[in-house]
N, C-alpha and C positions, 0 to 999 in steps of 0.2 A: 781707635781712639781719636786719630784728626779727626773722623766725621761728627762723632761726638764733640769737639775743641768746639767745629764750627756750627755745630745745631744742624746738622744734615742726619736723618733719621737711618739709622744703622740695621739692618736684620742679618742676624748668626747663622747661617744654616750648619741645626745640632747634626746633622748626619756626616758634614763633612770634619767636624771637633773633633781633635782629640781629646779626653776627658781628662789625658793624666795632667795635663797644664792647669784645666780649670780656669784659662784665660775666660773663655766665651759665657762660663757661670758668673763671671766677676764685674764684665761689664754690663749682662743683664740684671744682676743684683743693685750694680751701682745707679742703674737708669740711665744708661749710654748707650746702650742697645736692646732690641727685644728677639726672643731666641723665634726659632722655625725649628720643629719640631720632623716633620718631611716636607719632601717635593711637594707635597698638596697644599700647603701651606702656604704658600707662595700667591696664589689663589686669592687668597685673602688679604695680602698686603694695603691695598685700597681701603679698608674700612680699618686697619692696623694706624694705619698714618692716620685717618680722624683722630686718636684716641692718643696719639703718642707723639711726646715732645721732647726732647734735650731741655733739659732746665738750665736758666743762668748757674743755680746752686750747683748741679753736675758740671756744668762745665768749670766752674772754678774749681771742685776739686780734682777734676785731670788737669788743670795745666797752673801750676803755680810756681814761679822762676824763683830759681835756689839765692839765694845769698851771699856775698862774697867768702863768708867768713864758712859756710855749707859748704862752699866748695872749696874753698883751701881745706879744709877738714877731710872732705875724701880724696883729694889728691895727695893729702900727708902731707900735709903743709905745718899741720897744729894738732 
């Protein structure tokens, strides 16, 4: 997710995932990162980065600072 914060292009390698999280589907879904599928894929990275961007819109929705009144709320405050 920092890489994505900062527009530095992200690749997942699925082999090494575990799938019960579902982390590594979420930030390919979101367009924060783009998965690898095997080791051969890797290969291909070069012509992956032409194609592939972090967007302003992605990054604004990984990082949005909470509220004061957000977080008195989960600390049990209110």
């Amino acid at each position: 997710m920092d890489c994505a914060i900062r527009g530095i292009p992200c690749f997942l390698c699925g082999w090494f995932v575990t799938p019960v999280a579902g982390y590594g589907e979420q930030f390919v879904k979101y367009g924060a990162a783009q998965a690898l599928q095997s080791p051969l894929d890797i290969a291909g990275i070069p012509e992956m980065l032409q194609g592939f961007e972090v967007t302003p819109e992605v990054q604004r929705k990984l990082w949005n600072p909470i509220e004061a009144a957000g977080l008195e709320s989960l600390l049990g405050g209110s």
